[in-house]
PDB file of N, H, CA, C and O in Angstrom:
ATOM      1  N   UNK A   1      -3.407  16.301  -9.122  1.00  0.00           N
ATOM      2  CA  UNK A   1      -4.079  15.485  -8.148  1.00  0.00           C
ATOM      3  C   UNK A   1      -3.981  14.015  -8.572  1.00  0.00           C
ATOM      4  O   UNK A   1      -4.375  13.860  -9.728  1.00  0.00           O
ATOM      5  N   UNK A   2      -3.665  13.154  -8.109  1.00  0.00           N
ATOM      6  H   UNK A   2      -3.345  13.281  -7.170  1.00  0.00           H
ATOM      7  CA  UNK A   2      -3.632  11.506  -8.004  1.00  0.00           C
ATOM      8  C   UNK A   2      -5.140  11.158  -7.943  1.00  0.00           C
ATOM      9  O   UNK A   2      -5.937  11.443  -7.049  1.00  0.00           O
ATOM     10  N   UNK A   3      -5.409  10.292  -9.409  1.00  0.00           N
ATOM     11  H   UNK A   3      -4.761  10.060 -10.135  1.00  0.00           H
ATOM     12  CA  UNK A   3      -6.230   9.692  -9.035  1.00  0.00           C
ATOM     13  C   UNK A   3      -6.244   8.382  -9.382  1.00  0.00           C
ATOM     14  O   UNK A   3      -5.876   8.103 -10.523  1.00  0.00           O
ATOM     15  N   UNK A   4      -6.654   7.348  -8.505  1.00  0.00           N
ATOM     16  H   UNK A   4      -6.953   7.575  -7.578  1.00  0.00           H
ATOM     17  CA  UNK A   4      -6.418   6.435  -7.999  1.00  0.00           C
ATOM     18  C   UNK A   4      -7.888   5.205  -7.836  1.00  0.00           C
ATOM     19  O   UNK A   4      -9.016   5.445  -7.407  1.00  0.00           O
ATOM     20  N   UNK A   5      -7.483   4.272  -8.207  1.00  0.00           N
ATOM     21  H   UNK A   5      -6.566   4.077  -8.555  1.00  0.00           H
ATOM     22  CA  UNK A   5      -8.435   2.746  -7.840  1.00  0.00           C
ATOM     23  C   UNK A   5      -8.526   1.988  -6.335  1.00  0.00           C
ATOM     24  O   UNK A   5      -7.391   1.812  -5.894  1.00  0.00           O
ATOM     25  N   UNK A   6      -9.397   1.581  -5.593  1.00  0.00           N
ATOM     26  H   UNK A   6     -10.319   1.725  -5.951  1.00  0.00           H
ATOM     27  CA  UNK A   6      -9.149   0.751  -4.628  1.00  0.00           C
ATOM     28  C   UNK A   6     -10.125  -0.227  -5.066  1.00  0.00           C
ATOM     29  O   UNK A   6     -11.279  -0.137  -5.485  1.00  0.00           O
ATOM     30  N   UNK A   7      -9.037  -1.540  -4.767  1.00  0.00           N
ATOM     31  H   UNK A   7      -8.100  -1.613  -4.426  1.00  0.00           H
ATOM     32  CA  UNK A   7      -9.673  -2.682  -4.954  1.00  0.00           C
ATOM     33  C   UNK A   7      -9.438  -4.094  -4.094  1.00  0.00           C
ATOM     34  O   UNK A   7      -8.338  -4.639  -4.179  1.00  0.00           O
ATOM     35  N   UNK A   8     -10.179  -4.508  -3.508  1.00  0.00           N
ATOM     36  H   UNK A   8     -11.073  -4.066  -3.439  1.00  0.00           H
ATOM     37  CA  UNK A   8     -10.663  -5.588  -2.688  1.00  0.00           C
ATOM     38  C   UNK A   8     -10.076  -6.527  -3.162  1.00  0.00           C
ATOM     39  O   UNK A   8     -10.417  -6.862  -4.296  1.00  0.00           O
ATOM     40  N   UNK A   9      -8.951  -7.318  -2.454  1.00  0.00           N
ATOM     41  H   UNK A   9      -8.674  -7.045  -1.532  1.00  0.00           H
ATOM     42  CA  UNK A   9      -8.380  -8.625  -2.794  1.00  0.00           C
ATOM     43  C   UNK A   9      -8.673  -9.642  -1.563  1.00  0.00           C
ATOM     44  O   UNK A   9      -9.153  -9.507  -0.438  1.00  0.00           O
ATOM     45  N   UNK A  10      -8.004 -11.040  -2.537  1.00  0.00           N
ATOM     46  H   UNK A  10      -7.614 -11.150  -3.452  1.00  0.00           H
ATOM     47  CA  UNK A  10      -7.747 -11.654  -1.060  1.00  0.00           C
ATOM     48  C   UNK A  10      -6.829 -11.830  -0.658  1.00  0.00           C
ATOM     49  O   UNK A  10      -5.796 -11.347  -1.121  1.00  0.00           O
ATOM     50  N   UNK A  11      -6.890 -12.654   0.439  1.00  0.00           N
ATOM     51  H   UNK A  11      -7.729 -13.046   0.815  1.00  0.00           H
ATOM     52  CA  UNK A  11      -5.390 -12.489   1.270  1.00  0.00           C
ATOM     53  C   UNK A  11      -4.097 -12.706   0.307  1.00  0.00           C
ATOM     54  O   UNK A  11      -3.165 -11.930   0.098  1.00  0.00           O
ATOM     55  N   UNK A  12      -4.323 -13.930  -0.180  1.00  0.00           N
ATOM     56  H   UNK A  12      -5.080 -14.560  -0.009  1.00  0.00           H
ATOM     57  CA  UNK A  12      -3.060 -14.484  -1.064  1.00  0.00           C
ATOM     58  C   UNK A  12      -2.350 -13.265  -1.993  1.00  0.00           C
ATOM     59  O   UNK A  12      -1.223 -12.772  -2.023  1.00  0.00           O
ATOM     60  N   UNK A  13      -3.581 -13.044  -2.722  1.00  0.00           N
ATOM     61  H   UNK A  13      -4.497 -13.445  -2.698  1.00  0.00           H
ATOM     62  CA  UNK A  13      -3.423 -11.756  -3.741  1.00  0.00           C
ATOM     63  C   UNK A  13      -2.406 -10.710  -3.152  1.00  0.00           C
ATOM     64  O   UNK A  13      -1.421 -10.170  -3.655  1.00  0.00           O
ATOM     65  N   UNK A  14      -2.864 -10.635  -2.171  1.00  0.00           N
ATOM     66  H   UNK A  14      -3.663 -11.075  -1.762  1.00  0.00           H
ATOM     67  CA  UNK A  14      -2.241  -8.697  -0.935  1.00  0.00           C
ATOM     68  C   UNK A  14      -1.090  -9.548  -0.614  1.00  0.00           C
ATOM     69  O   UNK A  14      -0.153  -8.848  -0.998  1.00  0.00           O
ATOM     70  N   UNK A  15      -0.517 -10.778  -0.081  1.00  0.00           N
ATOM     71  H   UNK A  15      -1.278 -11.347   0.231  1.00  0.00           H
ATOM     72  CA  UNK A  15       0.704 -10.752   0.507  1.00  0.00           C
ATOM     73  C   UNK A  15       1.546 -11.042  -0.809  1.00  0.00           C
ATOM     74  O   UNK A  15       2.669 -10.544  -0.742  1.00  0.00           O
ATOM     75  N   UNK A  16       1.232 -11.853  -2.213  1.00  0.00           N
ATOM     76  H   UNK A  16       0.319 -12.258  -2.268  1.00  0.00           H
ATOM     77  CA  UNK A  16       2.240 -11.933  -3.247  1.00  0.00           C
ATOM     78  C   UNK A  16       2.674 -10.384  -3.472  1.00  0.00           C
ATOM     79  O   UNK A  16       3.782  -9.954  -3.155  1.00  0.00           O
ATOM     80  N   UNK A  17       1.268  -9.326  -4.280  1.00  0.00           N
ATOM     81  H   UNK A  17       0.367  -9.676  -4.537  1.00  0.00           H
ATOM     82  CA  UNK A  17       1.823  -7.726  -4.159  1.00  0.00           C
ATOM     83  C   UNK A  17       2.628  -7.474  -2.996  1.00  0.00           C
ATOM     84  O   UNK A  17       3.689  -6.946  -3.330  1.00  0.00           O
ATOM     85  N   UNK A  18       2.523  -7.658  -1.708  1.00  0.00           N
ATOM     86  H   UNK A  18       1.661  -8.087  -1.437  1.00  0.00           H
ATOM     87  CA  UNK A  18       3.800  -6.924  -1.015  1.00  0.00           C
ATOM     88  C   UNK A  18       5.013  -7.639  -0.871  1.00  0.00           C
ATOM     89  O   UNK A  18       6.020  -7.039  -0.494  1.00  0.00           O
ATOM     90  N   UNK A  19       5.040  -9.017  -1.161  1.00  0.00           N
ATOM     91  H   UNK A  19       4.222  -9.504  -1.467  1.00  0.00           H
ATOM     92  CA  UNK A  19       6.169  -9.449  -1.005  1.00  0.00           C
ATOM     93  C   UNK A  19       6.933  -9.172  -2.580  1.00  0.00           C
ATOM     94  O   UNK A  19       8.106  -8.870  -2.799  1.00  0.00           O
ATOM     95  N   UNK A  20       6.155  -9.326  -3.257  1.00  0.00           N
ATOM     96  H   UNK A  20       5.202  -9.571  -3.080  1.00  0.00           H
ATOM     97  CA  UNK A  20       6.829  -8.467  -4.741  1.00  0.00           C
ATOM     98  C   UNK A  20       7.537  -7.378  -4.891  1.00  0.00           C
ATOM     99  O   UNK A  20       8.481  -7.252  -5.672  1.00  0.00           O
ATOM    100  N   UNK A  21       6.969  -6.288  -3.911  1.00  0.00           N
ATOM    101  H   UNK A  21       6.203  -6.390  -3.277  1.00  0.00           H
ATOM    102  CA  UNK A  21       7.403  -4.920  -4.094  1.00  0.00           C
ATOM    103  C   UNK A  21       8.518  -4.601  -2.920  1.00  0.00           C
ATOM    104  O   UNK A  21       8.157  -4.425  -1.756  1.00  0.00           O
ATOM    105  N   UNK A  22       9.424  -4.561  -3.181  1.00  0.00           N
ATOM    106  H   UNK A  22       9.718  -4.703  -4.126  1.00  0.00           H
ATOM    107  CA  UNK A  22      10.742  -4.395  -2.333  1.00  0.00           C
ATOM    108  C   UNK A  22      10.930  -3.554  -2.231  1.00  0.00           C
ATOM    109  O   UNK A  22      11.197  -2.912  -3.248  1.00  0.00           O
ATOM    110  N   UNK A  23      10.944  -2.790  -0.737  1.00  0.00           N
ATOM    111  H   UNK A  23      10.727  -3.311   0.089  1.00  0.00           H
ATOM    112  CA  UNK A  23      11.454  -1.331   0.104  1.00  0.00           C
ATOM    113  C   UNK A  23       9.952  -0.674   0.126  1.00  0.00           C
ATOM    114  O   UNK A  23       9.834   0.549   0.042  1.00  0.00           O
ATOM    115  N   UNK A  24       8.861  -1.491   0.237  1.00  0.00           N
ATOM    116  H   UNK A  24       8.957  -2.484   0.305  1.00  0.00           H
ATOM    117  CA  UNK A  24       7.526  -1.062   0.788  1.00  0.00           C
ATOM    118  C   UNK A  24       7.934  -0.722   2.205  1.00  0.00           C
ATOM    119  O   UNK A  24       8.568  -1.538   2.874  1.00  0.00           O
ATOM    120  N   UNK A  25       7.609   0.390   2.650  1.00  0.00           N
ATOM    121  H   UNK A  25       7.094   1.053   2.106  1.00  0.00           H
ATOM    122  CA  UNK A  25       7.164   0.613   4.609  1.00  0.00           C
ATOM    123  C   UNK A  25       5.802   0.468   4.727  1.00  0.00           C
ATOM    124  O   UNK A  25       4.962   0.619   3.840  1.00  0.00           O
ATOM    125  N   UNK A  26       5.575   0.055   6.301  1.00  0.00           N
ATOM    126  H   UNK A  26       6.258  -0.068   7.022  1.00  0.00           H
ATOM    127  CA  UNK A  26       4.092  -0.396   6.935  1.00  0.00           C
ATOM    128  C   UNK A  26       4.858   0.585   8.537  1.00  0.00           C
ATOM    129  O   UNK A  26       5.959   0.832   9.028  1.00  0.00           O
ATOM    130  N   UNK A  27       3.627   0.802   8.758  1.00  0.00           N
ATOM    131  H   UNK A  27       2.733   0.601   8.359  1.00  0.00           H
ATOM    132  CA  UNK A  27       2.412   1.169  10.024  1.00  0.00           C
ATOM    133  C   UNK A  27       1.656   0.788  10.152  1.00  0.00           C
ATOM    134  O   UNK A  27       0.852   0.536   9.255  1.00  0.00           O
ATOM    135  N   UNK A  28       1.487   0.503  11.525  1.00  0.00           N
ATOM    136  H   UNK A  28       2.141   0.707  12.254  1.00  0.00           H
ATOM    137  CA  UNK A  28       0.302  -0.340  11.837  1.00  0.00           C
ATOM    138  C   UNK A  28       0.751  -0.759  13.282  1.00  0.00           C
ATOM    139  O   UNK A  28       1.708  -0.456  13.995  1.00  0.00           O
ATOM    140  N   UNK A  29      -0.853  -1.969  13.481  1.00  0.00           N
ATOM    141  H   UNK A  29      -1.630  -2.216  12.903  1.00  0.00           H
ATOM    142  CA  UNK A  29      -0.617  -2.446  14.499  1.00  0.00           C
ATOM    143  C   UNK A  29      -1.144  -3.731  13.537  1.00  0.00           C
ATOM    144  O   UNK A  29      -0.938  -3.777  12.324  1.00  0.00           O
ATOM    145  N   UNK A  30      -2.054  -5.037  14.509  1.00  0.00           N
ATOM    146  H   UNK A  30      -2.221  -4.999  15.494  1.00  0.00           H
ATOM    147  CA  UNK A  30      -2.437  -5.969  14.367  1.00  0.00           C
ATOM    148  C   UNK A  30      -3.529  -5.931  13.239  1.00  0.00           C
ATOM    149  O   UNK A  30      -3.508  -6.686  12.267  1.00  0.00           O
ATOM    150  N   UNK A  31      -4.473  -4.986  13.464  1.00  0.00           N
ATOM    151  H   UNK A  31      -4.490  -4.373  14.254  1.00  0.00           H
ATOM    152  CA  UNK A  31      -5.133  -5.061  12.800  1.00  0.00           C
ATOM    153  C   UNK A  31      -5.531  -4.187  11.440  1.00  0.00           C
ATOM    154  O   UNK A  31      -6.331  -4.332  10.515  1.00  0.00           O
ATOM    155  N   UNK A  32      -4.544  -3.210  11.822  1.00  0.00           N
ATOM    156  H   UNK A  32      -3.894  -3.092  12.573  1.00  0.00           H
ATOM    157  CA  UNK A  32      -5.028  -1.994  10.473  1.00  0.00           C
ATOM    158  C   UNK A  32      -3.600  -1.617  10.315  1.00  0.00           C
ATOM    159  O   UNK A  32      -3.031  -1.249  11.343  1.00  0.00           O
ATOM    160  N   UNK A  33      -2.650  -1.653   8.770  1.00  0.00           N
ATOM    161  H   UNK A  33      -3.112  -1.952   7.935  1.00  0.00           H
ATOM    162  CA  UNK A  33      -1.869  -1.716   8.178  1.00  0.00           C
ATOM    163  C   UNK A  33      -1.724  -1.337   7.503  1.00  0.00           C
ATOM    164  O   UNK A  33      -2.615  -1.659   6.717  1.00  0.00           O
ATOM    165  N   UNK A  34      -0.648  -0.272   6.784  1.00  0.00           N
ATOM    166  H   UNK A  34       0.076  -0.010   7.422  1.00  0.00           H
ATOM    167  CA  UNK A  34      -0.331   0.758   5.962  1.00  0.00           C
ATOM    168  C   UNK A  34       0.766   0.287   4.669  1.00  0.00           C
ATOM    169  O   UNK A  34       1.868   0.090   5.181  1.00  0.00           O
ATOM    170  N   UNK A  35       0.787   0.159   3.861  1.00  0.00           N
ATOM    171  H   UNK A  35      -0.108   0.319   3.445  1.00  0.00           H
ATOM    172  CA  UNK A  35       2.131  -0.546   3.249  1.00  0.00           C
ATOM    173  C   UNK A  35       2.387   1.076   2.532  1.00  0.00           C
ATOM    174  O   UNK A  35       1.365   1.743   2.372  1.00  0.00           O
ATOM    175  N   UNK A  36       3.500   1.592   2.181  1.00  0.00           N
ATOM    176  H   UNK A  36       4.330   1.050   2.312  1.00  0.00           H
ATOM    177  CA  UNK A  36       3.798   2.931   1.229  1.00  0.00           C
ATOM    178  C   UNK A  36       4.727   2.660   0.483  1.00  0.00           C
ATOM    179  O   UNK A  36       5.275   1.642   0.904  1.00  0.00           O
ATOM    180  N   UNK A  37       5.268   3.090  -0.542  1.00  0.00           N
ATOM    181  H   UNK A  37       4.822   3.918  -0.884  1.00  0.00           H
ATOM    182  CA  UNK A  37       6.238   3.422  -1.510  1.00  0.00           C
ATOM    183  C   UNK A  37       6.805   4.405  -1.487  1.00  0.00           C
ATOM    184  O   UNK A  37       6.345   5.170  -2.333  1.00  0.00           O
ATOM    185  N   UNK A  38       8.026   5.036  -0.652  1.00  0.00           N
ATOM    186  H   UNK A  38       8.400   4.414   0.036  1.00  0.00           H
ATOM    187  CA  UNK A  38       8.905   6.224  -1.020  1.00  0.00           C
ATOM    188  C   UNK A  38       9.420   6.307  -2.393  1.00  0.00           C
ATOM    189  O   UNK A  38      10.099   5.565  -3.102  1.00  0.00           O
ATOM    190  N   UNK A  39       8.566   8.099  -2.608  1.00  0.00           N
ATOM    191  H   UNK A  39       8.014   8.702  -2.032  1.00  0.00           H
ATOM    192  CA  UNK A  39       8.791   8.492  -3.913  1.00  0.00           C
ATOM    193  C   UNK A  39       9.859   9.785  -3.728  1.00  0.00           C
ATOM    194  O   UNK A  39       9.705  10.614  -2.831  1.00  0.00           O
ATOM    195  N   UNK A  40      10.954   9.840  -4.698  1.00  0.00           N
ATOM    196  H   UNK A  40      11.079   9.167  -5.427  1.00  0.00           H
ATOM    197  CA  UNK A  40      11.296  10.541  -4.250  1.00  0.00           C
ATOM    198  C   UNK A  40      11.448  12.054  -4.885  1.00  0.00           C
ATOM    199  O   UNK A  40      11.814  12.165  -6.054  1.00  0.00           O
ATOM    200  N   UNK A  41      11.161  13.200  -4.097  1.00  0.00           N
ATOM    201  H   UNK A  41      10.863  13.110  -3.146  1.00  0.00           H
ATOM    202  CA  UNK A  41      10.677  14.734  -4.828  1.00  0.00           C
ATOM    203  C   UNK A  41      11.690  15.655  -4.615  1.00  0.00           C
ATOM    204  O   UNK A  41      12.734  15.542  -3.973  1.00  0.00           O
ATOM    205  N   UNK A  42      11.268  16.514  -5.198  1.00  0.00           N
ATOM    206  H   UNK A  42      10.420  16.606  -5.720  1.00  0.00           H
ATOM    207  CA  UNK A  42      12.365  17.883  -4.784  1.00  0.00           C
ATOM    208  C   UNK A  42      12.175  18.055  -3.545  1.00  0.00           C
ATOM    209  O   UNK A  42      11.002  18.304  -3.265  1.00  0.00           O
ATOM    210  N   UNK A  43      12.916  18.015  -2.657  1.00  0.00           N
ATOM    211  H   UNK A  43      13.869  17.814  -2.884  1.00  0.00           H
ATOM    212  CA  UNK A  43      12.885  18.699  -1.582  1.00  0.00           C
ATOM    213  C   UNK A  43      12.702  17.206  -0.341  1.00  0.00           C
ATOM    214  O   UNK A  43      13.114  17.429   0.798  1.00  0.00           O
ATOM    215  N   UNK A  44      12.202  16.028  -0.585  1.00  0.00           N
ATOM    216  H   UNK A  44      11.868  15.847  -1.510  1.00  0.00           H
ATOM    217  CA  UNK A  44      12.232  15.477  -0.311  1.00  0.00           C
ATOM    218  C   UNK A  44      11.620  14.115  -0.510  1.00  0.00           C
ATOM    219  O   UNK A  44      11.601  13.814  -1.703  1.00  0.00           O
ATOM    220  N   UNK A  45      11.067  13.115   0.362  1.00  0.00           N
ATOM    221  H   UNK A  45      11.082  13.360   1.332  1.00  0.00           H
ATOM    222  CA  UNK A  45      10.425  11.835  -0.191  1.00  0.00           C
ATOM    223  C   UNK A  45       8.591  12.301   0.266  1.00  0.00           C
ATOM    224  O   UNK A  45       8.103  13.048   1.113  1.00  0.00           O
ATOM    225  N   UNK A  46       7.854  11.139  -1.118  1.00  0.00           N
ATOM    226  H   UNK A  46       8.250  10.532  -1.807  1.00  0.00           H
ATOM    227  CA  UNK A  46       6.681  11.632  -0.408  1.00  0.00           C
ATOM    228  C   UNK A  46       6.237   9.893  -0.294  1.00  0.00           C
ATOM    229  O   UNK A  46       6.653   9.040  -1.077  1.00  0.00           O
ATOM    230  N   UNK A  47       5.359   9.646   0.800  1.00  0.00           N
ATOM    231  H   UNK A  47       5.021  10.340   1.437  1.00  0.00           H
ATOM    232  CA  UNK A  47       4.991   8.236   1.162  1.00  0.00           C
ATOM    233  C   UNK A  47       3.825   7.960   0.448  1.00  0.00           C
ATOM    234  O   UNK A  47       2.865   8.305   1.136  1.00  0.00           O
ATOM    235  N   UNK A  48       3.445   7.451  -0.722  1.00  0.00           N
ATOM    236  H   UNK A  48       4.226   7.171  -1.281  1.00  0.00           H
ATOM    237  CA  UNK A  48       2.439   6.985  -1.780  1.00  0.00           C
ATOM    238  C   UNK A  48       1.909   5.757  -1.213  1.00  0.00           C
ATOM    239  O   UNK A  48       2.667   4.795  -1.092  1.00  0.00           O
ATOM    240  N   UNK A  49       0.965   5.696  -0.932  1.00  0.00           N
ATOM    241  H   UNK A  49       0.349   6.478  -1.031  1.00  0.00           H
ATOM    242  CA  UNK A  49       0.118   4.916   0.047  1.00  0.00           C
ATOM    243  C   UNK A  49      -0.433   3.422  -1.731  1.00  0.00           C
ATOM    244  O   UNK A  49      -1.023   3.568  -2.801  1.00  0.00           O
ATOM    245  N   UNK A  50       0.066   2.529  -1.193  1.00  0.00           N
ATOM    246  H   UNK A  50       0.546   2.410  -0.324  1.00  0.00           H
ATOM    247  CA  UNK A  50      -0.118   1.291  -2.031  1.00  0.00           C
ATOM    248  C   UNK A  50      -1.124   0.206  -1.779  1.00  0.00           C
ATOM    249  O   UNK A  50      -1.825  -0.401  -2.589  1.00  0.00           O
ATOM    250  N   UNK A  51      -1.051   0.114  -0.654  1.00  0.00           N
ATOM    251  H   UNK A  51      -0.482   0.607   0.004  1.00  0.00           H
ATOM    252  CA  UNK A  51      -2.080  -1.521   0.345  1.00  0.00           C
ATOM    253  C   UNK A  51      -2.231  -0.458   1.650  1.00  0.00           C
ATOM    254  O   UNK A  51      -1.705   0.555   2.111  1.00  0.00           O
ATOM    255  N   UNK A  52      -3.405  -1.482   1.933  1.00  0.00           N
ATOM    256  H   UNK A  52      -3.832  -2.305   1.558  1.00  0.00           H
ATOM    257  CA  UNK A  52      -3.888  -1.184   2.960  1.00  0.00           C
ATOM    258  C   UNK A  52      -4.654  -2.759   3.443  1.00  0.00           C
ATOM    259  O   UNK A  52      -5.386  -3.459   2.744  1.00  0.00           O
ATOM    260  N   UNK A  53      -4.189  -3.012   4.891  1.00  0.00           N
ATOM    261  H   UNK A  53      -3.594  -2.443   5.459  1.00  0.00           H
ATOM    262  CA  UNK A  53      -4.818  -4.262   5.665  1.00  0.00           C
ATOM    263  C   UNK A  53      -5.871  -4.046   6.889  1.00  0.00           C
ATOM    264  O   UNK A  53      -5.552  -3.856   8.063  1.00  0.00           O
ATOM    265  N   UNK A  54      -6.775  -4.093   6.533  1.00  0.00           N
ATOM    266  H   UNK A  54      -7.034  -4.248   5.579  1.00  0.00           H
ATOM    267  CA  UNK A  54      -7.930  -3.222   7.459  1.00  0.00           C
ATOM    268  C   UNK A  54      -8.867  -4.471   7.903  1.00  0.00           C
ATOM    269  O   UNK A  54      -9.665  -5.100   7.209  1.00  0.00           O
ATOM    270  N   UNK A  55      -8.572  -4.615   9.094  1.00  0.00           N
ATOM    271  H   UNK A  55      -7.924  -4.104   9.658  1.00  0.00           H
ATOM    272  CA  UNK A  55      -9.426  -5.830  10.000  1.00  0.00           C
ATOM    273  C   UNK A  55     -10.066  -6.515   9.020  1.00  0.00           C
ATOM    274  O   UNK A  55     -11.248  -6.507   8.679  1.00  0.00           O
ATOM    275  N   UNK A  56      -8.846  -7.287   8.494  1.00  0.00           N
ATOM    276  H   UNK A  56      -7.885  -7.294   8.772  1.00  0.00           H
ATOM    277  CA  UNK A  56      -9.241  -8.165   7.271  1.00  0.00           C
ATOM    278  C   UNK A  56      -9.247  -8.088   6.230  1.00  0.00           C
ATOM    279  O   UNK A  56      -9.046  -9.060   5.503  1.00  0.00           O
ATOM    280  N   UNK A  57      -9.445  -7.083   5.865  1.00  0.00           N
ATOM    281  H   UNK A  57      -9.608  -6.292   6.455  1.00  0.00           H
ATOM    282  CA  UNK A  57      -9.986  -6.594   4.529  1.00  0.00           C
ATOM    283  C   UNK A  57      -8.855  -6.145   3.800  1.00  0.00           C
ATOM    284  O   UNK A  57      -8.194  -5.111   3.889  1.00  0.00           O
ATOM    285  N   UNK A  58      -8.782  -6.987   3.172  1.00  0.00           N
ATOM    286  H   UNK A  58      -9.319  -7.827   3.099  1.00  0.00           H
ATOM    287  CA  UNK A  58      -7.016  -6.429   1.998  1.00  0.00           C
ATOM    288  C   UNK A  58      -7.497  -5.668   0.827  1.00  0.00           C
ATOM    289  O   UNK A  58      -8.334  -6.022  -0.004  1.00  0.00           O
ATOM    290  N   UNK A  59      -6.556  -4.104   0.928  1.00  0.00           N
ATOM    291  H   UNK A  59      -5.877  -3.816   1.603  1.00  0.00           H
ATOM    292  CA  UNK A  59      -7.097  -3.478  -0.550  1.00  0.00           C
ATOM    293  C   UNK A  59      -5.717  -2.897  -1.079  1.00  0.00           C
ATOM    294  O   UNK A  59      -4.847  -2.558  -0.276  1.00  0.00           O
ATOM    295  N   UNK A  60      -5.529  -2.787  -2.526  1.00  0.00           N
ATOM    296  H   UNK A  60      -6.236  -3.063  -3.178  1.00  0.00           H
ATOM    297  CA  UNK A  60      -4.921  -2.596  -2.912  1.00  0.00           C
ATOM    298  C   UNK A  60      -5.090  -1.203  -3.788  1.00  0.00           C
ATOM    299  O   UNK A  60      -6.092  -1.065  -4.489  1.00  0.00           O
ATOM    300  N   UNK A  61      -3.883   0.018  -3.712  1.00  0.00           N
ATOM    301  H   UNK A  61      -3.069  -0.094  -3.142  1.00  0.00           H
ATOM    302  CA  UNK A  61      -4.500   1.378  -4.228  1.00  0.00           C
ATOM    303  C   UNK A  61      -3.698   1.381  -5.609  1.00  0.00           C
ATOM    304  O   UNK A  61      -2.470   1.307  -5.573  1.00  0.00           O
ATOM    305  N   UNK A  62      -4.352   1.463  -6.784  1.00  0.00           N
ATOM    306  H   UNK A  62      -5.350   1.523  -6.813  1.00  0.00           H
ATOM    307  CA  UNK A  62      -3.677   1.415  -7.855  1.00  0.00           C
ATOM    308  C   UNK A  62      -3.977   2.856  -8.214  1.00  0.00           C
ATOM    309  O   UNK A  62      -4.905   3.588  -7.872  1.00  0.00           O
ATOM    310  N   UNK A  63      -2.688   3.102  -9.180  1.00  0.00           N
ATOM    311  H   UNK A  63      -1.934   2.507  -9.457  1.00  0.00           H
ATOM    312  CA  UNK A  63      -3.067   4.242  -9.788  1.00  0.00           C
ATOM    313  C   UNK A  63      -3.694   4.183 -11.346  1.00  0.00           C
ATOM    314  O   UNK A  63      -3.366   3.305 -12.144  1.00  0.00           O
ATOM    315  N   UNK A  64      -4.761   5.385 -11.688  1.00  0.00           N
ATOM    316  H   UNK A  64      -5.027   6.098 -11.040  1.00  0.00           H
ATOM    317  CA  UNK A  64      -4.933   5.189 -12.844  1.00  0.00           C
ATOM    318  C   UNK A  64      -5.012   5.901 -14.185  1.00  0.00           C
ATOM    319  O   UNK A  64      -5.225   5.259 -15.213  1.00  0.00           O
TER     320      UNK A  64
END
């Protein structure tokens, strides 16, 4: 089981992490935003959920 940190940034913080991390995917619309990391498994890729942009609210999912 993954276990994992979420932590409250600010904006600046959340767009340097995603512009850092190259071949992130997002979903979303305007206001609620998914960023993932394809990992890749036997059998196939799994989407590891990294950021999240939630009507404002920038969080970042670390692992720990």
């Amino acid at each position: 089981m993954r276990t994992c940190i979420k932590r409250e940034v600010d904006e600046a913080e959340f767009a340097k992490f995603v512009a850092n991390h190259i071949g992130l995917w997002s979903s979303g619309d305007a206001d609620y935003r998914v960023y993932v990391e394809r990992v890749k498994m036997t059998g196939g890729y799994w989407n590891k959920p990294v950021a999240v942009r939630d009507h404002g609210k920038f969080i970042l999912i670390e692992d720990q």
